[in-house]
RODO-2510 file (C-alpha; in nm, 4 decimals, decimal comma):
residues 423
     n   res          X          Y          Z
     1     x    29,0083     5,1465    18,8093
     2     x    28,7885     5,4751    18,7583
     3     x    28,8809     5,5719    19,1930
     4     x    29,2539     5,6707    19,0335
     5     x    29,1007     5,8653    18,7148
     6     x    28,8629     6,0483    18,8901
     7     x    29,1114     6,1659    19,1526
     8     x    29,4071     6,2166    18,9031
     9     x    29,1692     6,4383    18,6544
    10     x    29,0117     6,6192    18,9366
    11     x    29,3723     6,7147    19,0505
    12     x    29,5102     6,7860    18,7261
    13     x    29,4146     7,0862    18,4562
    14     x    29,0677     7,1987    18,6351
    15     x    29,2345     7,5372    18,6962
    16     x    29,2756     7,5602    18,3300
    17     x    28,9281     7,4766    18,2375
    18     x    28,8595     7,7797    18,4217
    19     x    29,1264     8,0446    18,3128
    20     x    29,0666     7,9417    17,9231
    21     x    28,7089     8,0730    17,9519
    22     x    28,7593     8,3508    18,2328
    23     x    28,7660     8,6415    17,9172
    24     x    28,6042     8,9049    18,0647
    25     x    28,5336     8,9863    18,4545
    26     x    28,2067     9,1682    18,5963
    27     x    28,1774     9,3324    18,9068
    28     x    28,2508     9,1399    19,2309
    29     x    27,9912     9,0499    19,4489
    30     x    28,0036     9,2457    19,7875
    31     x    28,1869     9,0390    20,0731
    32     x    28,1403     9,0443    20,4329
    33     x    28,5175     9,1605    20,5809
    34     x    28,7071     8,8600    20,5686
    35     x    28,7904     8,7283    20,8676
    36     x    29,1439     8,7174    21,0320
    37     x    29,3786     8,4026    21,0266
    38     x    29,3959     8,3192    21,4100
    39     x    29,7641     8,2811    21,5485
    40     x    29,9226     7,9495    21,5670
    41     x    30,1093     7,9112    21,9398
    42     x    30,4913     7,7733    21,9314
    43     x    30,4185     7,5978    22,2145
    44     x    30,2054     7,3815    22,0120
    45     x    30,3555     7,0481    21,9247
    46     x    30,4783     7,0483    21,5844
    47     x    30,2551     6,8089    21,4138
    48     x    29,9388     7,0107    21,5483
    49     x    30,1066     7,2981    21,4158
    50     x    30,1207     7,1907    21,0711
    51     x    29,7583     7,0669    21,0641
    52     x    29,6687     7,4313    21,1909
    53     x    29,8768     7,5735    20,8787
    54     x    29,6484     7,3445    20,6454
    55     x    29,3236     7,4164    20,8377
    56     x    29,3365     7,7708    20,8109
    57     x    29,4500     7,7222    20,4439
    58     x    29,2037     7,5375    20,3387
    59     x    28,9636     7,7393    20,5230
    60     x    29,0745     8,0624    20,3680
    61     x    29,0249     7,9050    20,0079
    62     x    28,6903     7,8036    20,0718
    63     x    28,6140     8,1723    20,1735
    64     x    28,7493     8,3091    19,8760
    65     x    28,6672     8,0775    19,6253
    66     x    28,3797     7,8589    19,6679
    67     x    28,1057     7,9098    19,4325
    68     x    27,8120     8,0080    19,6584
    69     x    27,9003     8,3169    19,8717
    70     x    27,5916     8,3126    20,0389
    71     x    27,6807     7,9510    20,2263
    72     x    28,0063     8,0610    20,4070
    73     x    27,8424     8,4312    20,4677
    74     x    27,8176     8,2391    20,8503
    75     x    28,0434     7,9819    20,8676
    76     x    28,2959     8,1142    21,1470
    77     x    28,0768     7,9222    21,4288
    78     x    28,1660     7,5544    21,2903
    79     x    28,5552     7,7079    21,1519
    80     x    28,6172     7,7717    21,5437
    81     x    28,4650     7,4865    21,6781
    82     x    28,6678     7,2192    21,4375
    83     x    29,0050     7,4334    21,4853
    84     x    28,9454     7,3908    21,8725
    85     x    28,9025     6,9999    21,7813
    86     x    29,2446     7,0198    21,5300
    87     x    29,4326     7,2580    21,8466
    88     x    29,3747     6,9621    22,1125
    89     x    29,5286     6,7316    21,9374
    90     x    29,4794     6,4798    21,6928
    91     x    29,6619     6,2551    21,4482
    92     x    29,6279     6,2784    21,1381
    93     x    29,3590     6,0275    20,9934
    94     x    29,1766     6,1963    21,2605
    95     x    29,2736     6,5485    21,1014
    96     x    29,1299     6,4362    20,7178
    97     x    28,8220     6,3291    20,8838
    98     x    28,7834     6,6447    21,1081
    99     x    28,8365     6,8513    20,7886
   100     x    28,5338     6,6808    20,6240
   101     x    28,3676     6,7176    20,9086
   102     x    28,3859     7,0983    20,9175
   103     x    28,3104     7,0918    20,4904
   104     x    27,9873     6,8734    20,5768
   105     x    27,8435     7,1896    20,7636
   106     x    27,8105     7,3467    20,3873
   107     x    27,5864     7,0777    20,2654
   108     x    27,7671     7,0198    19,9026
   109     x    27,8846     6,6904    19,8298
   110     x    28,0989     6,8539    19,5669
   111     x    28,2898     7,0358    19,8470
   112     x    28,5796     6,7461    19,9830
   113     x    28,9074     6,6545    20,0590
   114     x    29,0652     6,3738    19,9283
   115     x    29,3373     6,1929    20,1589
   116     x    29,6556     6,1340    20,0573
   117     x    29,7009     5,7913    19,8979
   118     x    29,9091     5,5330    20,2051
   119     x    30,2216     5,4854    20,1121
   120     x    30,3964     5,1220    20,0799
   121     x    30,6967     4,9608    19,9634
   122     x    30,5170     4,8286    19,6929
   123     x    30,3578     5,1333    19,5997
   124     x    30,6958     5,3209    19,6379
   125     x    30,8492     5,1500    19,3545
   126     x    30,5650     5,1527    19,0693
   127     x    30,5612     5,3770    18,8113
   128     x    30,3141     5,6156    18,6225
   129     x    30,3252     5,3194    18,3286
   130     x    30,2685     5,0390    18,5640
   131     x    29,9317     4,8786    18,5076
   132     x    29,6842     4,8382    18,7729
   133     x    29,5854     4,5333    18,9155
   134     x    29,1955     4,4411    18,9539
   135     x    28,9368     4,3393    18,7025
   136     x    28,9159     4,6031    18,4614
   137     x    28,5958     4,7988    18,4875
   138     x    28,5087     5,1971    18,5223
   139     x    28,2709     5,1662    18,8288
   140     x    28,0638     5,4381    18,9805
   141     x    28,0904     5,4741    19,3838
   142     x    27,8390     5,4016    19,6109
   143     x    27,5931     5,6828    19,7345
   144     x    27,3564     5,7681    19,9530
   145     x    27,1057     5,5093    19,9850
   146     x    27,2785     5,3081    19,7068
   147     x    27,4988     5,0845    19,8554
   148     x    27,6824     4,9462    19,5357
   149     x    27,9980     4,9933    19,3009
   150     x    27,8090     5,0684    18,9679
   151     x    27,9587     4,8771    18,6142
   152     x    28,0087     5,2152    18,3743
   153     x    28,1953     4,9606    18,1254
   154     x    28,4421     4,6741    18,0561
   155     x    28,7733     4,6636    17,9630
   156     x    28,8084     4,3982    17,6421
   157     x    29,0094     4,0985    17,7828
   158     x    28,9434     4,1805    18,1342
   159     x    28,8581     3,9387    18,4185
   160     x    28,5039     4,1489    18,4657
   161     x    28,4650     4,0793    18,0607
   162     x    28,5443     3,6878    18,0830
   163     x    28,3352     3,6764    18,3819
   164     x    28,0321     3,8062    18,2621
   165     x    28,0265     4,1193    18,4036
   166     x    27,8550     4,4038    18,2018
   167     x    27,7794     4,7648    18,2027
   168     x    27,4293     4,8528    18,4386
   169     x    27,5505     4,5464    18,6892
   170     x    27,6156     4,6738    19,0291
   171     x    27,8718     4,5106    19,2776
   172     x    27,6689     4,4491    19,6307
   173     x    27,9387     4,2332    19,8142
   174     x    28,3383     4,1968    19,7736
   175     x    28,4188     3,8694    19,9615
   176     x    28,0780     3,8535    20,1314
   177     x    28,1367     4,1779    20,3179
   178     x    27,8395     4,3904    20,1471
   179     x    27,9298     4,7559    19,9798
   180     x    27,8303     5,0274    20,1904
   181     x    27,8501     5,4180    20,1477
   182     x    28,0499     5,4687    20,4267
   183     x    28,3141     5,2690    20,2823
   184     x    28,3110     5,4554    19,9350
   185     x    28,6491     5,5871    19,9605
   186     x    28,7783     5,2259    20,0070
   187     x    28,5915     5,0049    19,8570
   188     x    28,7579     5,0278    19,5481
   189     x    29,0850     4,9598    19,6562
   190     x    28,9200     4,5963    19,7942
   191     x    28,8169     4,5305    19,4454
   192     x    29,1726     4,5852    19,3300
   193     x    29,4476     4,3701    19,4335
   194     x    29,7979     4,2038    19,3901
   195     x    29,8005     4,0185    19,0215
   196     x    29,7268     3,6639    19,0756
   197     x    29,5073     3,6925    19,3763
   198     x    29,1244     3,6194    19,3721
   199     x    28,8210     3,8466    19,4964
   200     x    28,4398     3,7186    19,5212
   201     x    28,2301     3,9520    19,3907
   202     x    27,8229     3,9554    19,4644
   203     x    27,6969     4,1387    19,1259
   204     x    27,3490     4,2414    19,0520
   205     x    27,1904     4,2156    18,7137
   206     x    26,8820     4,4264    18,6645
   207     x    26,6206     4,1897    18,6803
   208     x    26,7895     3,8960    18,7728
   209     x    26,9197     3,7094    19,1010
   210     x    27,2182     3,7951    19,2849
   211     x    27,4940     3,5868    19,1932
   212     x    27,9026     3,5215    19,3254
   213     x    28,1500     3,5284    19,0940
   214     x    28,4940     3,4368    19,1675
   215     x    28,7326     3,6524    18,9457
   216     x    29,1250     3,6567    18,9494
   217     x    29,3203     3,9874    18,9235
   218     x    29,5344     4,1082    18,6414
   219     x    29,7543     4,4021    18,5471
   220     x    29,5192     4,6331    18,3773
   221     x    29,5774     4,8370    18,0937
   222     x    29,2414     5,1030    18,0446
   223     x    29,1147     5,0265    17,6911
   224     x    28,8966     5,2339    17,4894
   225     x    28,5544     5,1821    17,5358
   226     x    28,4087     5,4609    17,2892
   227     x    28,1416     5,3395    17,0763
   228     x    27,9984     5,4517    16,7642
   229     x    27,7293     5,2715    16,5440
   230     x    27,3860     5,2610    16,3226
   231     x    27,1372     5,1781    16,5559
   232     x    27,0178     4,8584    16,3996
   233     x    26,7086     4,8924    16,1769
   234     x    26,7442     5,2968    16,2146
   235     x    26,9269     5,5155    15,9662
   236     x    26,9773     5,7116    16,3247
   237     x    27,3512     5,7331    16,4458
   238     x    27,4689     5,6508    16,7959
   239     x    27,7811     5,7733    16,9961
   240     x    27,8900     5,6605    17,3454
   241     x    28,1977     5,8797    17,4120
   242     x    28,5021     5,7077    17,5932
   243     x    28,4882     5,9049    17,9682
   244     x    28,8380     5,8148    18,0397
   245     x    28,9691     5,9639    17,7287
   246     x    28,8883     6,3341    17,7237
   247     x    29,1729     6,4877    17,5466
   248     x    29,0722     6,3261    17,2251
   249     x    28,7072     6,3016    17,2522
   250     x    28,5943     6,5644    17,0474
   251     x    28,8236     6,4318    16,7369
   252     x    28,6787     6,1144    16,8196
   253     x    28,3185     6,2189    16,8080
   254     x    28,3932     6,3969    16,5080
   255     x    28,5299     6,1036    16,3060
   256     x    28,2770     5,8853    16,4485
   257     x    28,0078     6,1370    16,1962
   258     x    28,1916     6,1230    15,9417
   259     x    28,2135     5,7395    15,9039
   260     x    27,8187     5,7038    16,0166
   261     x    27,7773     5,9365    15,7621
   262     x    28,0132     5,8348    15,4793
   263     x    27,7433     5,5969    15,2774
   264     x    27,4486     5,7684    15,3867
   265     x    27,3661     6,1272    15,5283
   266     x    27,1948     6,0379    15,8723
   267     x    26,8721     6,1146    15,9805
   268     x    26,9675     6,1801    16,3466
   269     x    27,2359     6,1132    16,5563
   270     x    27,2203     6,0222    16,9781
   271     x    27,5215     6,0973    17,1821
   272     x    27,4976     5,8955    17,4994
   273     x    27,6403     6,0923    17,8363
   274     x    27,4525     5,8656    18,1223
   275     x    27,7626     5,7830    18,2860
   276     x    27,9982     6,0969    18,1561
   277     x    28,1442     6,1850    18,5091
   278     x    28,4980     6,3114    18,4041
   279     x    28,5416     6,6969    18,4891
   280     x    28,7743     6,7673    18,2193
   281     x    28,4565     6,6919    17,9686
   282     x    28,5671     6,8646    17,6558
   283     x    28,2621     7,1494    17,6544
   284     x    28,3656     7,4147    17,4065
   285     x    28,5277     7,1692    17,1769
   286     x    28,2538     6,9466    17,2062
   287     x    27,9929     7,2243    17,1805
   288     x    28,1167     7,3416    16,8319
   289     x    28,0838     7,0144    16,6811
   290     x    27,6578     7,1180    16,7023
   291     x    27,6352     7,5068    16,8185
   292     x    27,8343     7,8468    16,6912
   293     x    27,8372     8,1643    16,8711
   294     x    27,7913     8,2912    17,1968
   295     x    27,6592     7,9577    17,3828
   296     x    27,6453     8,0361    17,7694
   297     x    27,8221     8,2055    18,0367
   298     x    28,0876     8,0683    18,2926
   299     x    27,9843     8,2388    18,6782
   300     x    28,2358     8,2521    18,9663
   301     x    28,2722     8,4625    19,2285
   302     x    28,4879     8,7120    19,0353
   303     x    28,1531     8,7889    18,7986
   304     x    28,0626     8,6325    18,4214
   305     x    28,2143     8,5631    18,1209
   306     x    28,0505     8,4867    17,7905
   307     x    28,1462     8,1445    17,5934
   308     x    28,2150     8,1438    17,2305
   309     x    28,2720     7,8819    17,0172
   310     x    28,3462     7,8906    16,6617
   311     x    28,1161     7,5544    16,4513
   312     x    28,2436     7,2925    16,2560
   313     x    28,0213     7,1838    16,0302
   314     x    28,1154     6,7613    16,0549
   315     x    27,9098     6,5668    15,7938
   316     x    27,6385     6,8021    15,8268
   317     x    27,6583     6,8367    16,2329
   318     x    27,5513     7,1541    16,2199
   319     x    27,2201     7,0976    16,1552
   320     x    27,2175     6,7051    16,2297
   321     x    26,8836     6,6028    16,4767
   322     x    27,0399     6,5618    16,7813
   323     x    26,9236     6,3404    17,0994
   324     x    27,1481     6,4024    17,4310
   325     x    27,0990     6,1157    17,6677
   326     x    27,1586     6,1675    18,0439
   327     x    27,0626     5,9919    18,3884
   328     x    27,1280     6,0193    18,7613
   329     x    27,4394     5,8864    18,6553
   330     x    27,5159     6,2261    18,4867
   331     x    27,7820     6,4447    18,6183
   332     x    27,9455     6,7666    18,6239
   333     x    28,0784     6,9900    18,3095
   334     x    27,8469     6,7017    18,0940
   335     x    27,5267     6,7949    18,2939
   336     x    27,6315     7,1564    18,1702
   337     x    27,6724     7,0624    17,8427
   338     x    27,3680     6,8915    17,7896
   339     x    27,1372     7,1877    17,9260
   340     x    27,3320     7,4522    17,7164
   341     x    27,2128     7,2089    17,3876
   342     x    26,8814     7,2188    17,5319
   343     x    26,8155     7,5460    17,6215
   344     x    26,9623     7,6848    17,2739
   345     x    26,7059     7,4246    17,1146
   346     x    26,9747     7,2097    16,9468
   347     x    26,8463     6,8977    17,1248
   348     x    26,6195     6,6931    17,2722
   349     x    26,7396     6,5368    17,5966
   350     x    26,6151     6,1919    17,6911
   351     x    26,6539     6,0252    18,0306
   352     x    26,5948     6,1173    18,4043
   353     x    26,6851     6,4356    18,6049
   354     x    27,0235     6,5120    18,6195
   355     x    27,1378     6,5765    18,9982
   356     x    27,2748     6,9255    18,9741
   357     x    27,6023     6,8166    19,0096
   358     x    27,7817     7,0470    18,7556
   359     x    28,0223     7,2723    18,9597
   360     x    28,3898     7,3550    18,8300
   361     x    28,6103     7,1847    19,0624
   362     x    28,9427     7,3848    19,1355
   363     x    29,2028     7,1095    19,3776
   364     x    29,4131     7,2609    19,6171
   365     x    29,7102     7,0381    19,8114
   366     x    29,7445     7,1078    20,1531
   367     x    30,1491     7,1503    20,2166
   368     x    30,1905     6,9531    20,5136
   369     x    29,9106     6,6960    20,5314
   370     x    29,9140     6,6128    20,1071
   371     x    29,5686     6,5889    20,1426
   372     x    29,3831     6,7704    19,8536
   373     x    29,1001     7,0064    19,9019
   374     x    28,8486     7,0081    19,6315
   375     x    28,6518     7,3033    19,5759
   376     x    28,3029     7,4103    19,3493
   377     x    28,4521     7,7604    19,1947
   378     x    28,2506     7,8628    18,8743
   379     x    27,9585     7,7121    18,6877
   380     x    27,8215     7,7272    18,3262
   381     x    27,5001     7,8979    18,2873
   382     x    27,2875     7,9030    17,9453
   383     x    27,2332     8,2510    17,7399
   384     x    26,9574     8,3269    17,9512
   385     x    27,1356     8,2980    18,2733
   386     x    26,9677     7,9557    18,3460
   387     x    27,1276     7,7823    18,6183
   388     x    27,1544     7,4046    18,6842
   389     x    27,3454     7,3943    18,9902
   390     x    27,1946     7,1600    19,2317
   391     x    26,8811     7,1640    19,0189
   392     x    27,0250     6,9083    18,7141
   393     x    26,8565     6,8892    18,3628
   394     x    26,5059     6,8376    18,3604
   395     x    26,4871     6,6108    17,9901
   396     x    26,2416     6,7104    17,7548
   397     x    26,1415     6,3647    17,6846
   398     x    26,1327     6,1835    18,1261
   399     x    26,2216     5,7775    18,1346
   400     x    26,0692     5,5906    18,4625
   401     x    26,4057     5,4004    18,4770
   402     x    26,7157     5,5070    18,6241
   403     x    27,0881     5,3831    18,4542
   404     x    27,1163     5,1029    18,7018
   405     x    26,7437     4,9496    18,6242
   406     x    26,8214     4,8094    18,2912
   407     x    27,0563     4,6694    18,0143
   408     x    27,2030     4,7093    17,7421
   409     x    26,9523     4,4775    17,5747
   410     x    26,6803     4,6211    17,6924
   411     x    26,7360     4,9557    17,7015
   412     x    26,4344     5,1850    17,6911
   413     x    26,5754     5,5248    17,6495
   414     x    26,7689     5,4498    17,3219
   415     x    26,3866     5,3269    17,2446
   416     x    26,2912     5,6582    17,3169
   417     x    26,5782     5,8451    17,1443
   418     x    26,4742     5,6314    16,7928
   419     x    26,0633     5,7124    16,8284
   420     x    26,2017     6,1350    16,8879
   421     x    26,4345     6,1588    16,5532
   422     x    26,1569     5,9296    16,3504
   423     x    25,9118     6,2016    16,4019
***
């Protein structure tokens, strides 16, 4: 299920992402003086003591490394009041909640903690290659005002796939209980289930009725659901990268133009990112396969650096028409990577407003609670300085319909994407 990859990837490498591109350091940004650690009392009980120890941790970190300087400038007032809460007493569900409670006073979604996974018997005993048990789908969770599990894709041979599930359907109910935002950091766990057992799902088809389906779980092993094609009737290429698998995109993409290009030389080619979340997105890699030079700038607090990339000229990438799709759906290092095409004219992007979304994540583990704080460090400007944070990707060519409002059969933006390369 896409609740494990999106934790596992944010946890994993992101620190890397940053340090490969961190070439070159500018001046630091004047600080206010930081302020002190407060003392931790031994006559504390010990538990409350080691939530302190990870409060003021992950406090700290947030001071020195989150992305906008400006927002923790006057944080102390809510840091004080929450320890107070975390000094009284408090076990430790109540602790993870209390900590987002005090990151909620910065207003970025992007800005979390993730709580540690429960522990069981069961769970005790699997291992890394043990497949998960559900119905085999990469879902989007629910957000505000959209009270759903969003279908990304379907795993070939998957109870979703012999059910009739398909990408753009939305989940409203799991056994008649509907989805709600609150519930986001559960609900996918109440999709999943032991092997064998049966879940009642209420899905929603763009322009169609609600309907139940009653599905029985399997292990699942994640397939690849990359996808490359002529769009039929076009001499136009079409690539829908695999979100799950970012170590090998870019060859993927790569050998994905050559075939679409072996009997004829294309006339265009559309790579679709409407529901690229994954934070390890492959963006200097993946920007060389269309760009070559100096293509943007990574910001943190420690000042600018300038990304390079060095081409490859694929089938004629280099100077292939290119069409970027993205949506709402849109996320992260991909929302980055689609403005950095667009502002060095190398494409046209097609959709709806991207929504800003596009921090570098760095994960820190909290020693004594395992939870993991997640935090916005850097972000990837164009060569003009252009910033998307929390502004998104304005397309050059607007759709009226968001990602969940159609299908794949009727699918206006790829529409859209065929009458922009035909001109």
């Amino acid at each position: 299920m896409k609740s494990n990859m999106r934790i596992r990837s944010r946890r994993l490498g992101l620190c890397a992402i940053i340090g490969a591109v961190l070439l070159s350091a500018c001046s630091l940004p004047t600080l206010k003086r930081p302020q002190p650690t407060p003392a931790i009392s031994i006559d504390l009980p010990l538990r409350t003591q080691a939530q302190l120890r990870d409060y003021d941790l992950a406090v700290k970190a947030v001071r020195d490394q989150y992305l906008d300087v400006a927002v923790v400038a006057n944080w102390q007032a809510s840091v004080s009041t929450y320890r107070d809460r975390v000094s009284a007493g408090m076990d430790d569900a109540k602790f993870i909640s209390t900590l987002t409670d005090l990151l909620s006073t910065l207003h970025d979604d992007d800005l979390s903690i993730v709580a540690p996974a429960p522990q069981s018997s069961t769970a005790q005993t699997q291992t890394a290659a043990t497949p998960t048990s559900g119905i085999g789908i990469l879902a989007g969770l629910p957000e505000p005002d959209k009270n759903r599990v969003l279908v990304f894709a379907v795993y070939s041979g998957s109870p979703a796939e012999r059910a009739g599930i398909k990408p753009h359907d939305a989940i409203v109910k799991v056994d008649g209980a509907p989805v709600t935002y609150e519930e986001r950091d559960t609900v996918l766990s109440q999709i999943r289930g032991q092997a064998g057992s049966k879940v009642t799902l209420t899905i929603h088809t763009p322009g169609q009725p609600d309907r139940d389906l009653s599905l029985t779980r399997q292990p699942i092993t994640a397939g690849s659901t990359f996808e490359s094609k002529r769009i039929p009737g076009s001499n136009i290429g079409y690539i829908l990268p695999d979100s799950a698998a970012v170590d090998g995109m870019t060859l993927a993409v790569a050998q994905a133009i050559r075939d679409l290009s072996s009997a004829q030389e294309l006339d265009g080619l559309v790579l679709d990112l409407r529901t690229m979340q994954n934070p390890q997105f492959a963006l200097t890699d993946m920007l060389g396969l269309f760009v070559n030079g100096t293509v943007a700038n990574l910001h943190t607090r420690a000042g600018a650096a300038k990304i390079e990339v060095t081409g490859k000229n694929i089938a004629g990438s280099q100077e292939l028409p290119l069409v970027v799709l993205v949506s709402d759906e849109t996320r992260g290092v991909a929302e980055s990577y689609a403005g950095i095409l667009q502002e060095l004219g190398r494409a046209r992007i097609i959709g709806v407003p991207t929504p800003g979304r596009l921090a570098l994540i760095t994960p820190l583990t909290l020693p004594n609670s395992e939870a993991v704080l997640l935090i916005p460090t850097g972000e990837f400007r164009g060569v003009k300085d252009q910033s998307w944070y929390h502004k998104g990707i304005k397309p050059d060519i607007p759709s009226d319909l968001t990602w969940e409002q159609y299908t794949n059969e009727n699918d206006p933006q790829i529409q859209q994407a065929l009458q922009a390369l035909s001109k």
